[in-house]
Structures are given as structure tokens and as C-alpha cells.
N, C-alpha and C positions, 0 to 999 in steps of 0.2 A: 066491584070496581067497574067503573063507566070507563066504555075505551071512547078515545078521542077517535075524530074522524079525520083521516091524513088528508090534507088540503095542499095545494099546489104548494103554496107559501110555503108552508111548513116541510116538506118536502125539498124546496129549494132551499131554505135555512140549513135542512141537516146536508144536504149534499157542498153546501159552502161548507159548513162545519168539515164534514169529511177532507173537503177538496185543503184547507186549511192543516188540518193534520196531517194530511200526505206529503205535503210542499215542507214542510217544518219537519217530518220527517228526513228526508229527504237534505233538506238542508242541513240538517246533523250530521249524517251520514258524508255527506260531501265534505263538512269540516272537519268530521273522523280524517277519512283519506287523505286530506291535506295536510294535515298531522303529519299520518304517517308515509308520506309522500315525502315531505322533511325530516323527519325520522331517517329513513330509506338514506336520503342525499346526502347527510350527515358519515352517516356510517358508512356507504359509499366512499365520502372524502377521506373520513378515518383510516380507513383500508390503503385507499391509494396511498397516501404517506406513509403508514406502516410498511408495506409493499416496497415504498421507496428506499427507505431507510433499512429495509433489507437487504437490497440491490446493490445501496454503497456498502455494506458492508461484507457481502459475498465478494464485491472486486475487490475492497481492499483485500480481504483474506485472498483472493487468487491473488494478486499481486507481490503479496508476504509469501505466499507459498515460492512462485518463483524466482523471489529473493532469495528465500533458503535452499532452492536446487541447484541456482547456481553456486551460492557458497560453498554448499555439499560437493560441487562437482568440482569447484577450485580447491578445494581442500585437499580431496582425492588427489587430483592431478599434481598437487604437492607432496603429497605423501609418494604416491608412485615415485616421484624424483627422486624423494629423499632414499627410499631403499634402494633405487636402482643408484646410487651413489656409495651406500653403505655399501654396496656387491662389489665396488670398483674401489674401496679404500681400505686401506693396510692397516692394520691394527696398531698402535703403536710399540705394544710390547712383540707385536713379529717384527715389526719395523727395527728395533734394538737387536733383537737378535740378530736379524740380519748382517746388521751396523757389524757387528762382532764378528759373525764369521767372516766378511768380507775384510775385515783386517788382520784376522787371522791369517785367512790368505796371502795378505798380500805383504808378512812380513816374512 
């Protein structure tokens, strides 16, 4: 094989050549990233709404919770009543007896 002898020219051919493939490299590379640059933003967005729709629905749950403590606590405070009422009411079968002896007495 006969080597060629490298002349300016041909030198500046491959170095375009070169300079050619780097740029086009190069330019791939940057439309990857933009890609996934979109990508990114997407999923970003995804997130935030998911995130959001979290949010309403941890308030609604705190808001439901505090619906039912106060229920729970009016309840309670009905029930305290009612027993501290049962404490203070006569049976009615003591109530009859009573009825009896007191007319016993008082004939």
C-alpha cells in the first residue's frame, strides 16, 4: 500500500469532517436534554397536583375528625346528664311503695 501524502486540503476536509460530527453530536445531545427537560416538567406538574389533591383531602379528613370530637363530646356531655338525672329519679316501683306507706299512715 502507497500512503497518501496529507496535504493542506485534505487535512482541512477531515478537520470539517470532524468539526461536522461534533456539532451533530452535540446537537443530539441537546435534543436528548430537552426531552428530558420535558420529561422533568411533566412529572414536576404530575407531582404538584397529586400533592394537591392530597392536601384537600388530609383537610377534609381533619375537618371530619373535628366533626366527630365534637359529636363525641356532645354525646358525652348528654350522657353525664342523663345519669346524673337517673341519680336524682325515684324508681317507680319505690315511688308505689312509698305511695302505700304514706297512706298507711295517714289512715
Amino acid at each position: 500500500m502507497k500512503k497518501e501524502k496529507m496535504t493542506l486540503e485534505k487535512l482541512g476536509g477531515l478537520m470539517e469532517n470532524l468539526a461536522t460530527f461534533t456539532v451533530n453530536g452535540f446537537e443530539k445531545i441537546d435534543e436528548r436534554f430537552e426531552k428530558m427537560e420535558e420529561k422533568i416538567e411533566q412529572v414536576k406538574e404530575e407531582m404538584n397536583n397529586r400533592f394537591e389533591d392530597v392536601e384537600i383531602r388530609l383537610t377534609n379528613i381533619n375537618l371530619e375528625q373535628k366533626e366527630t370530637n365534637h359529636r363525641l363530646d356532645t354525646m358525652e356531655r348528654h350522657q353525664k346528664g342523663m345519669l346524673e338525672s337517673l341519680d336524682e329519679t325515684v324508681h317507680r316501683n319505690e315511688f308505689s311503695r312509698l305511695e302505700k306507706r304514706v297512706k298507711v299512715l295517714e289512715e
